[in-house]
C-alpha positions as CSV (number, residue, x, y, z in Angstrom):
1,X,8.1,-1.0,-2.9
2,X,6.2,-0.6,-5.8
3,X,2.7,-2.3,-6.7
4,X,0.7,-2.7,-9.3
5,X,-2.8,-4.1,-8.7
6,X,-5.4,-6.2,-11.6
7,X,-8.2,-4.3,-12.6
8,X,-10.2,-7.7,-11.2
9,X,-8.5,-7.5,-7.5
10,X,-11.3,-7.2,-5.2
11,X,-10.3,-4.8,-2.6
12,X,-8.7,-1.2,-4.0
13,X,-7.9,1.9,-2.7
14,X,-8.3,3.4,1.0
15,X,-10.2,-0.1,1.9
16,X,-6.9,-1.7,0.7
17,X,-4.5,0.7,2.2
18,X,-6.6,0.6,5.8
19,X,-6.0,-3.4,5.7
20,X,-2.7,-3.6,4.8
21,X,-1.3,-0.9,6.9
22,X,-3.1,-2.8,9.8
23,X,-2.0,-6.4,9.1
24,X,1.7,-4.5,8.4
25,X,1.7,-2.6,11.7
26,X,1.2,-6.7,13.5
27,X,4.0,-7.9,11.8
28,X,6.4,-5.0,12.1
29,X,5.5,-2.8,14.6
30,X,7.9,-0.6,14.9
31,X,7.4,0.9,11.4
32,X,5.3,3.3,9.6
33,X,4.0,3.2,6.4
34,X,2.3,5.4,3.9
35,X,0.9,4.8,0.4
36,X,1.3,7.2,-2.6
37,X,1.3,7.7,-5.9
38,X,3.8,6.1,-8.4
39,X,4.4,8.7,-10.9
40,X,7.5,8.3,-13.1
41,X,8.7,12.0,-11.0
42,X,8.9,10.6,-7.6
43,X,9.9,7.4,-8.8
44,X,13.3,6.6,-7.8
């Protein structure tokens, strides 16, 4: 999945990624999940 975020959104970065990976890991937690870069290589 691929997310783009408004300059004004309030919580960025590893603050953002530590909060979403934790309510994530509630709701499926059987999965894992990492966060990376979107560059136009990796994209698929």
């Amino acid at each position: 999945m691929k997310v783009a975020l408004k300059p004004t959104a309030p919580i960025r970065g590893e603050e953002l990624f530590e909060q979403l990976r934790t309510e994530l890991l509630k709701a499926l937690p059987s999965c894992q999940f990492t966060f990376e870069a979107g560059d136009i290589v990796s994209r698929l």
